[in-house]
Short mmCIF file of the C-alpha atoms (twelve columns), coordinates in Angstrom:
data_MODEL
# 
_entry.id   MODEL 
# 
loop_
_atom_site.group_PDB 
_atom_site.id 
_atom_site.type_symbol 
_atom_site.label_atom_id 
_atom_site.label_alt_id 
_atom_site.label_comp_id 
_atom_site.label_asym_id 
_atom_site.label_seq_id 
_atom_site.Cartn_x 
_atom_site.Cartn_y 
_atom_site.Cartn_z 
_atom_site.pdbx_PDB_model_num 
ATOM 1   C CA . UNK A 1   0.000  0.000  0.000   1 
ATOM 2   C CA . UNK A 2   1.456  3.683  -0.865  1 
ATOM 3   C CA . UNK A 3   1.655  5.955  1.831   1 
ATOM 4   C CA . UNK A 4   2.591  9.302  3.308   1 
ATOM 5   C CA . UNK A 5   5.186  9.172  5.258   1 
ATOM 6   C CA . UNK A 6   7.572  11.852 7.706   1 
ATOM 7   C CA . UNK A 7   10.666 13.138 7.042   1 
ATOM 8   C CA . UNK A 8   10.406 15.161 3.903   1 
ATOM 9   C CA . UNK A 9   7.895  18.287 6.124   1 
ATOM 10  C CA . UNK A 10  10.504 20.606 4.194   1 
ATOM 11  C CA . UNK A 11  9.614  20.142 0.771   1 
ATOM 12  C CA . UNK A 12  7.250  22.476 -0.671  1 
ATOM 13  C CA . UNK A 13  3.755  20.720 -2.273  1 
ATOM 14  C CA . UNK A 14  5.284  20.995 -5.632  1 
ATOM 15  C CA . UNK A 15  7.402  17.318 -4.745  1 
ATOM 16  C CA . UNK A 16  5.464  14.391 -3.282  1 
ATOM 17  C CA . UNK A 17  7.065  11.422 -1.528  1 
ATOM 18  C CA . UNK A 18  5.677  8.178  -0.721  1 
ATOM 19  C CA . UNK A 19  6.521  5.015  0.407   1 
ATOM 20  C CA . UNK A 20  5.254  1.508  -1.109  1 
ATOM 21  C CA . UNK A 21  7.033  -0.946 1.766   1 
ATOM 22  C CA . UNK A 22  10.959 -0.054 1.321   1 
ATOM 23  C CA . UNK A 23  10.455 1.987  -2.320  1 
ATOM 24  C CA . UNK A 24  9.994  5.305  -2.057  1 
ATOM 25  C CA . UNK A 25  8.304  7.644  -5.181  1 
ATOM 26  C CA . UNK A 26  8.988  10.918 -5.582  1 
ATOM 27  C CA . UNK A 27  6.419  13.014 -8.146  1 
ATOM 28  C CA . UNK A 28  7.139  16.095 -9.428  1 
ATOM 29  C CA . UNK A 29  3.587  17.545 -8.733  1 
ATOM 30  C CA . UNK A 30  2.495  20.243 -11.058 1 
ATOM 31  C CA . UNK A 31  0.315  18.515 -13.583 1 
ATOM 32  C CA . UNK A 32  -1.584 22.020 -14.919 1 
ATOM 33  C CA . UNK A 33  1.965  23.404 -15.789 1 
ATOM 34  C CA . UNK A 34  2.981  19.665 -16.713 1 
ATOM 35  C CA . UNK A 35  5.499  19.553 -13.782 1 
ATOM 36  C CA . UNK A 36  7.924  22.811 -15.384 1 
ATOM 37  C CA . UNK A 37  10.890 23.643 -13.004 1 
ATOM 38  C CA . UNK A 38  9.487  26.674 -10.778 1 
ATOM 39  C CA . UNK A 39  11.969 28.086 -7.815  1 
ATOM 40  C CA . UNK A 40  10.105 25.685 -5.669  1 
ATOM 41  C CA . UNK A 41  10.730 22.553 -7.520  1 
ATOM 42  C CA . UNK A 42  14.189 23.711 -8.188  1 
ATOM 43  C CA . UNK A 43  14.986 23.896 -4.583  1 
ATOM 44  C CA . UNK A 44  12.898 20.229 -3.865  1 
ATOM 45  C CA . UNK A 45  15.073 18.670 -6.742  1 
ATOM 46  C CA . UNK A 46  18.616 20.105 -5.487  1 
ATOM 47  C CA . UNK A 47  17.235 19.038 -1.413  1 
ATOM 48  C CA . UNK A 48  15.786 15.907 -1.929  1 
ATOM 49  C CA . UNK A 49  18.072 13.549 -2.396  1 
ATOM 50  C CA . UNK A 50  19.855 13.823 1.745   1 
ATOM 51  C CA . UNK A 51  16.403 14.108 2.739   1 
ATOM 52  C CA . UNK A 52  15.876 10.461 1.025   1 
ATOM 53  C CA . UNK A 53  19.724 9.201  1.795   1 
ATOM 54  C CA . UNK A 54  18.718 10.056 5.676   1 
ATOM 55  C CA . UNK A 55  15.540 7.704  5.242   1 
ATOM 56  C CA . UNK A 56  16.746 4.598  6.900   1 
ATOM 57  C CA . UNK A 57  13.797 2.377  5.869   1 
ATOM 58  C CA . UNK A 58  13.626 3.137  2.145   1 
ATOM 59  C CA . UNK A 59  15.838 1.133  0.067   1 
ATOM 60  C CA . UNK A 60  14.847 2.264  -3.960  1 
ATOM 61  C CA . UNK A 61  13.666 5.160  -4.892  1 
ATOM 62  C CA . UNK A 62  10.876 5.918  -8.417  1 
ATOM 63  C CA . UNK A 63  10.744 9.331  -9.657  1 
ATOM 64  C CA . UNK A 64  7.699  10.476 -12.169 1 
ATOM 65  C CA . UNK A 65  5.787  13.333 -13.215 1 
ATOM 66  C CA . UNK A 66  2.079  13.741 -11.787 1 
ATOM 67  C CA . UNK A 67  -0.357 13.926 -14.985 1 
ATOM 68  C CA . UNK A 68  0.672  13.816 -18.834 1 
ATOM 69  C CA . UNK A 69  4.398  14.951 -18.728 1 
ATOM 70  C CA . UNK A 70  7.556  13.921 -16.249 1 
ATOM 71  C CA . UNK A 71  8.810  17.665 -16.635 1 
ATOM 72  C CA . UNK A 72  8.583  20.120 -19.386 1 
ATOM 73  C CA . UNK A 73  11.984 21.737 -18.521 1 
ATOM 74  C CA . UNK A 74  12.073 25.238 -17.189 1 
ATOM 75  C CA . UNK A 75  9.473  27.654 -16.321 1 
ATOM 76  C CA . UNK A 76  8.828  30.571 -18.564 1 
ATOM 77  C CA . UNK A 77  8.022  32.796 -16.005 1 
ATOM 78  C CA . UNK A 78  10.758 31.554 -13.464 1 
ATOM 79  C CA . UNK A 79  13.699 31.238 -16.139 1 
ATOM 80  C CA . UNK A 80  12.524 34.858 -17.615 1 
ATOM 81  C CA . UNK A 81  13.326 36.233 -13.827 1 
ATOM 82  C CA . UNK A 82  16.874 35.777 -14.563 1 
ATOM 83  C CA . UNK A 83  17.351 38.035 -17.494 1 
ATOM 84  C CA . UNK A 84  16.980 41.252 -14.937 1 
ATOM 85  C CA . UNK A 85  17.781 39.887 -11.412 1 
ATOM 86  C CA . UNK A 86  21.448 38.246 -11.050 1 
ATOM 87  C CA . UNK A 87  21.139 36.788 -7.728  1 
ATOM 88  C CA . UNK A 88  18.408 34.181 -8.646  1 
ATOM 89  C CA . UNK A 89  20.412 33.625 -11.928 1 
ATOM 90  C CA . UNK A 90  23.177 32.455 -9.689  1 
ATOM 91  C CA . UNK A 91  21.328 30.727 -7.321  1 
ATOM 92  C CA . UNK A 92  19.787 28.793 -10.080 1 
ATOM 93  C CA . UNK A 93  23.184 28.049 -11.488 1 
ATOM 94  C CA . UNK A 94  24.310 26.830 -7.657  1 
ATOM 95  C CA . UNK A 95  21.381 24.511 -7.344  1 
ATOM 96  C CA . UNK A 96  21.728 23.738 -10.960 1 
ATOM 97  C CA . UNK A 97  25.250 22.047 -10.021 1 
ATOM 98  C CA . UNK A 98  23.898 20.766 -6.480  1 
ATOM 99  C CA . UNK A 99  21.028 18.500 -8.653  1 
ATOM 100 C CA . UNK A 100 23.998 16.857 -10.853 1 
ATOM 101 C CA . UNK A 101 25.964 16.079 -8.191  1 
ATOM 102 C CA . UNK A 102 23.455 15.227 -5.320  1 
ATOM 103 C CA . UNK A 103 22.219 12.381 -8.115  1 
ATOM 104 C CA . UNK A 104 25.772 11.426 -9.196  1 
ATOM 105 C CA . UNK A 105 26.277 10.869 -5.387  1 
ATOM 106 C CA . UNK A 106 23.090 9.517  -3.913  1 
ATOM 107 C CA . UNK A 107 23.404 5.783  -2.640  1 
ATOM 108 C CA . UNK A 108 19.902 4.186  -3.636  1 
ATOM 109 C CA . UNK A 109 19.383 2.866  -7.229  1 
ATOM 110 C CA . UNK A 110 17.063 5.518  -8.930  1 
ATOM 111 C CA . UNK A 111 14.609 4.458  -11.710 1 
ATOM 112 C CA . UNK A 112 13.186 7.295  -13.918 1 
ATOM 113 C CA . UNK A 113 9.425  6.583  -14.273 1 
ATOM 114 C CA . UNK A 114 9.195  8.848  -17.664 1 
ATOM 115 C CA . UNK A 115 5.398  8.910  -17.928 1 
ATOM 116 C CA . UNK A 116 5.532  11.702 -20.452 1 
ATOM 117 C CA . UNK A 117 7.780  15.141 -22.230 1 
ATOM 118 C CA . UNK A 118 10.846 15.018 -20.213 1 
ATOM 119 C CA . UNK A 119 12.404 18.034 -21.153 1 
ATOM 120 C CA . UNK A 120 15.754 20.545 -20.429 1 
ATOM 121 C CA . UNK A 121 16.359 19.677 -16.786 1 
ATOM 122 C CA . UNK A 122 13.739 16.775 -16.644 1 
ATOM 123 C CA . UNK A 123 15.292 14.942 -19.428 1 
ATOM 124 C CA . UNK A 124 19.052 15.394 -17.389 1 
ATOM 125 C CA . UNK A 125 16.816 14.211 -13.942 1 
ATOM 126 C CA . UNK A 126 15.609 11.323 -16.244 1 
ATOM 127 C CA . UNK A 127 18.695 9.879  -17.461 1 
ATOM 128 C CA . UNK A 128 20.605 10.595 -14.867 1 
ATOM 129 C CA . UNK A 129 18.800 8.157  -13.137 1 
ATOM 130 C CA . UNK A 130 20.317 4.177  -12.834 1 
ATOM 131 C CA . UNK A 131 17.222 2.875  -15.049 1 
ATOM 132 C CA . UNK A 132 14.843 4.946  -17.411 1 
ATOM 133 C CA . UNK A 133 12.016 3.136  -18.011 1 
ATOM 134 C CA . UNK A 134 9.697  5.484  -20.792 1 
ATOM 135 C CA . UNK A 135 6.305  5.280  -21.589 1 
ATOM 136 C CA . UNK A 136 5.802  4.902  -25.266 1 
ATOM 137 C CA . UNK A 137 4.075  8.223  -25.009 1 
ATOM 138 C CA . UNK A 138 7.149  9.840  -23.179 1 
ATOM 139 C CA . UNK A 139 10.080 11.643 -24.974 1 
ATOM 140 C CA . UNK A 140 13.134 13.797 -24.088 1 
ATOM 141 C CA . UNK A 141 14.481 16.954 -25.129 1 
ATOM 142 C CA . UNK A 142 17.099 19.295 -24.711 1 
ATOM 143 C CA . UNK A 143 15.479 22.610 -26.346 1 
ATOM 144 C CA . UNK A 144 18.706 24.709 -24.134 1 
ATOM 145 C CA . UNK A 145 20.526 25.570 -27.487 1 
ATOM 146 C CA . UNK A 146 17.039 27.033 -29.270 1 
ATOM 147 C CA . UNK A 147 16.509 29.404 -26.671 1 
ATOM 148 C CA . UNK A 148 20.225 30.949 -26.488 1 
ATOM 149 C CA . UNK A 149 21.550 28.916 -23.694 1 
ATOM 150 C CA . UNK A 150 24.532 25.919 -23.193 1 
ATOM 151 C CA . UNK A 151 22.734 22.766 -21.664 1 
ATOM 152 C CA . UNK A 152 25.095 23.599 -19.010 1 
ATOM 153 C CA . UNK A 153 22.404 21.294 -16.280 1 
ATOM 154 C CA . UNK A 154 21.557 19.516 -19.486 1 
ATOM 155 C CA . UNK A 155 22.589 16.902 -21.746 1 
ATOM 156 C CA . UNK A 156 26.048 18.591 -23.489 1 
ATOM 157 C CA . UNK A 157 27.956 17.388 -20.324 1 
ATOM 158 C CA . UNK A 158 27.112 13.864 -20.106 1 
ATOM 159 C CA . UNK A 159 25.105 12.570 -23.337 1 
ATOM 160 C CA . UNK A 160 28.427 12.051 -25.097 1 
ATOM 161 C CA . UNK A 161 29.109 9.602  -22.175 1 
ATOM 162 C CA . UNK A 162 26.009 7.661  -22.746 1 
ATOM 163 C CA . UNK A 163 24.985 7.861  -26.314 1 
ATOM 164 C CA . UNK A 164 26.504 7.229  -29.621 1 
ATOM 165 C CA . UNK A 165 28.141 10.830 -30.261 1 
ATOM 166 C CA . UNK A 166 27.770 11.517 -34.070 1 
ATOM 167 C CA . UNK A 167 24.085 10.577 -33.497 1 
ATOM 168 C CA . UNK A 168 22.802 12.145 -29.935 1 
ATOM 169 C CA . UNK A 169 24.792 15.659 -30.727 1 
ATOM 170 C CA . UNK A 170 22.097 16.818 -33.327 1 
ATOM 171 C CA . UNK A 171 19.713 16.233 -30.911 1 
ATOM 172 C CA . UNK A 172 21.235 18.938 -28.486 1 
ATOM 173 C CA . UNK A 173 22.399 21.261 -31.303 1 
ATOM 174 C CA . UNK A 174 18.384 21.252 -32.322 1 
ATOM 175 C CA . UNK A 175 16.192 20.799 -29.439 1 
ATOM 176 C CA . UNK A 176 14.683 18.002 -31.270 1 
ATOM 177 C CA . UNK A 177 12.204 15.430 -29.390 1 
ATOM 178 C CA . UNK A 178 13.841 11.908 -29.151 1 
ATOM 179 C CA . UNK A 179 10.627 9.755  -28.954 1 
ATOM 180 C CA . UNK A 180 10.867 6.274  -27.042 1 
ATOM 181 C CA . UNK A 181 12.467 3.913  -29.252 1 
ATOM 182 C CA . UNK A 182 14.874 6.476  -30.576 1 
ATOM 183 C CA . UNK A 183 15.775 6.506  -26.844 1 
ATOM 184 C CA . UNK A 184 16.018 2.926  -26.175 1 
ATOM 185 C CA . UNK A 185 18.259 2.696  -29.561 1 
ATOM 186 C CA . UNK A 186 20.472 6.011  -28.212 1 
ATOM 187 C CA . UNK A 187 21.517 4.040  -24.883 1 
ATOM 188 C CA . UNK A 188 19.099 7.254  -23.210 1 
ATOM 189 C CA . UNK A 189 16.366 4.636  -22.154 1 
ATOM 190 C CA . UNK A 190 16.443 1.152  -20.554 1 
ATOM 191 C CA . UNK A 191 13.073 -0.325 -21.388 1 
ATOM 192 C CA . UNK A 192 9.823  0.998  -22.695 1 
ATOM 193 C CA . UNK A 193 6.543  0.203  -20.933 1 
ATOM 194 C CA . UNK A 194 2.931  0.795  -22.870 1 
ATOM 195 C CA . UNK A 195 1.275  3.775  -20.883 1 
ATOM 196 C CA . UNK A 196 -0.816 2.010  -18.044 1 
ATOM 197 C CA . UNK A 197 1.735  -0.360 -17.010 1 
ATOM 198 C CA . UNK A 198 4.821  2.208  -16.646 1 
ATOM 199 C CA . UNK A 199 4.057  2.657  -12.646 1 
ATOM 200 C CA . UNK A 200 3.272  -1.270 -12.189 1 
ATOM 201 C CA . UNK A 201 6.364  -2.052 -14.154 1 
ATOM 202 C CA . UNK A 202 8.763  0.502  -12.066 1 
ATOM 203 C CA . UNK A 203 7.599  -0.844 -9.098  1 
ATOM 204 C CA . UNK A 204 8.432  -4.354 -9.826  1 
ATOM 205 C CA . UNK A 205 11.374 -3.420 -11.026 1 
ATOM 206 C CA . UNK A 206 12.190 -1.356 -7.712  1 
ATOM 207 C CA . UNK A 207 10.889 -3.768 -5.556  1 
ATOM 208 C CA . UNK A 208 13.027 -6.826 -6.959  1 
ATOM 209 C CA . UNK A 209 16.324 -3.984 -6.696  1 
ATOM 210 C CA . UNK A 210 14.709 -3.312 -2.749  1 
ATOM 211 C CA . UNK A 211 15.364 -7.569 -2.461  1 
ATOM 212 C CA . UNK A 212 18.742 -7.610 -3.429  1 
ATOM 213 C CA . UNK A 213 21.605 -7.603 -0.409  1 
ATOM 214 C CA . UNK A 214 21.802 -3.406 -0.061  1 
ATOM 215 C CA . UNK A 215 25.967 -3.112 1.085   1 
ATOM 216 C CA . UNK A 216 25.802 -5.130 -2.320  1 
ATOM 217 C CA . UNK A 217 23.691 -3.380 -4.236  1 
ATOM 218 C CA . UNK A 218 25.133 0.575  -3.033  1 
ATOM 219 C CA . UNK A 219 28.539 -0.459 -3.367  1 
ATOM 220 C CA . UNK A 220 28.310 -1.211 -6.636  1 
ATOM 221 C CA . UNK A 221 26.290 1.928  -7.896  1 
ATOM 222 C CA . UNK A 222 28.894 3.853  -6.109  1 
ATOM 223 C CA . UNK A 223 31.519 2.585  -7.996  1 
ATOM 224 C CA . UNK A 224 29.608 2.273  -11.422 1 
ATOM 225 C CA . UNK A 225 29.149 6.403  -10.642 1 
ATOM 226 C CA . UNK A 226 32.143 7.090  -10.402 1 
ATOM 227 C CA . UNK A 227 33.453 6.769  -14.056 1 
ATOM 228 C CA . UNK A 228 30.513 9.452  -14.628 1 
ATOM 229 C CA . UNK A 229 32.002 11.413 -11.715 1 
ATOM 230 C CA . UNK A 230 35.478 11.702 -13.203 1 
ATOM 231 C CA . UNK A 231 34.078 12.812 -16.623 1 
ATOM 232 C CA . UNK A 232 31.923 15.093 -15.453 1 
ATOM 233 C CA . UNK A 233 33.822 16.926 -13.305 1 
ATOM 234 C CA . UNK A 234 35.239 18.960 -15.864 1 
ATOM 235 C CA . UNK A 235 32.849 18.866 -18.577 1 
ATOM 236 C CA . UNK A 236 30.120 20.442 -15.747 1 
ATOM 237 C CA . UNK A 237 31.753 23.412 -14.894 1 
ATOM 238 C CA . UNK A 238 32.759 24.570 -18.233 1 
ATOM 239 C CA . UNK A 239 29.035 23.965 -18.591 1 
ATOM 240 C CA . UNK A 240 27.493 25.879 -16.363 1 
ATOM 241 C CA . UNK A 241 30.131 28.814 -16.924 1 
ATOM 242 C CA . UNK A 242 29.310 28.925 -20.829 1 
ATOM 243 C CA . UNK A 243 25.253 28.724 -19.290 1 
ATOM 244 C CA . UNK A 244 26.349 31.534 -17.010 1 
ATOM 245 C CA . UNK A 245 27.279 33.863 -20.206 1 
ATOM 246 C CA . UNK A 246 24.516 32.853 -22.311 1 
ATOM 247 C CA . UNK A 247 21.993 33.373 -20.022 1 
ATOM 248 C CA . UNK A 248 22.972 37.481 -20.287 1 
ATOM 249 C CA . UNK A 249 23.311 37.437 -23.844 1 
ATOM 250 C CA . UNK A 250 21.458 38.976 -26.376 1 
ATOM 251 C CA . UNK A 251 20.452 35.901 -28.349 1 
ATOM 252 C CA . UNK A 252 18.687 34.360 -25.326 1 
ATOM 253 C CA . UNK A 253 16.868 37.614 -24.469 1 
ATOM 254 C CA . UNK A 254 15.208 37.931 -27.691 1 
ATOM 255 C CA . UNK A 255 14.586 34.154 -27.813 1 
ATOM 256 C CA . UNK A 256 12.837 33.586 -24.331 1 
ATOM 257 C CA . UNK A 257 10.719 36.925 -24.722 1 
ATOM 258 C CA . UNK A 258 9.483  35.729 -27.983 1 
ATOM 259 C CA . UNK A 259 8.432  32.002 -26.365 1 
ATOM 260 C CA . UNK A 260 6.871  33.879 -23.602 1 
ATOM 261 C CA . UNK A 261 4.915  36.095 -25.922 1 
ATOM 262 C CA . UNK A 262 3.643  32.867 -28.009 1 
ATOM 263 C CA . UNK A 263 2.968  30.818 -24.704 1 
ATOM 264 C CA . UNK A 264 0.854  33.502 -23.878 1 
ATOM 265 C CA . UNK A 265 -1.212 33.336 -26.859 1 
# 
């Protein structure tokens, strides 16, 4: 049976945890702005993770969207903030980095429920994760570049370390939606599951991971991480540096006022 549990008081209503026995799911929970990044789910995604660690009884953690999408990257109104006010641009950027590594570093296998668009920082959430299992209604995206910006907490960091480089780069130079057999095929997905039986088929998954010896189990994630670790180390903070510039430019002014004007339509 799911359940509420205590522990995570500090998060704001925008995150959801619950326990199922020893597996705990976290939800990113705006479904009427399909789950975009706000400064309150920012701050839930970069805190989560020692808030789970510190959770002695939970042994395998699910992450999903609440309604039709996982995430649908930034929000417009958030992200628009930073053209004018520089301390929340660098705060962003702080937590940005504090996401990456709090995932690169947390002990618990992670499966990425990806019930629908998984996009900017959702899709680097998602397949940062130790298994992405996607709906076959669920796709990623990286749509940093179109809007004036380096994925610098996005996929030009780490994508070349999972996916075939020649074919994933055209993805991040365009934005382009990678649907979810182009996924699987790309090395960005682990399995696909039909639409109704994502959550059921997660949840086996993470309860037959929450059976296996843990010391085992953590051990060997921790070590498997650590070859992402080493790459990354570099490759993040030139990323968020080039983000940092971009993010003042011109190019990315007139690109996120013009999105905002259509989203407004």
């Amino acid at each position: 049976m799911t359940q509420s549990i205590p522990g995570y008081e500090q998060l704001p209503d925008v995150v959801t945890v619950t326990a199922t026995g020893p597996v705990r799911t976290v939800t990113f929970n705006r479904p009427d702005d399909l789950n975009a990044v706000n400064i309150d789910l920012h701050w839930a995604l970069a805190n989560v993770w020692r808030m789970l660690a510190a959770d002695t009884e939970a042994k395998v953690v699910i992450v999903t969207g609440a309604g039709r999408a996982f995430s649908a990257g930034g929000d417009l109104e958030w992200i628009t903030s930073f053209l004018d006010d520089e301390v929340a641009r660098d705060e962003s950027l702080r937590e940005g980095a504090q996401i990456i590594e709090e995932l690169l570093r947390f002990p618990l296998p992670v499966i990425a429920a990806v019930n629908g668009p998984a996009m900017g920082l959702g899709a680097s959430v998602a397949v940062l994760s130790d298994v992405v299992l996607m709906s076959r209604a669920a796709y990623l995206a990286d749509p940093h570049v179109s809007v004036g910006l380096v994925a610098g907490d996005g996929g030009a960091a780490f994508w070349p370390l999972l996916t075939p480089l020649l074919r994933s780069r055209v993805y991040l130079y365009t934005g382009d939606r990678i649907d979810a057999d182009t996924a699987l095929d790309l090395g960005l997905a682990t399995s696909i599951s039909e639409p109704g039986d994502l959550m059921s088929d997660a949840l086996t998954l993470a309860e037959r991971l929450a059976a296996q010896p843990a010391p085992a189990l953590r051990a060997t994630k921790r070590v498997a991480n650590m070859y992402l670790s080493q790459a990354l180390s570099g490759a993040m903070q030139a990323g968020f540096a080039a983000e940092a510039v971009t993010m003042v430019s011109p190019e990315h002014r007139e690109r996120l006022m013009a999105l905002r004007k259509h989203a407004k339509r």
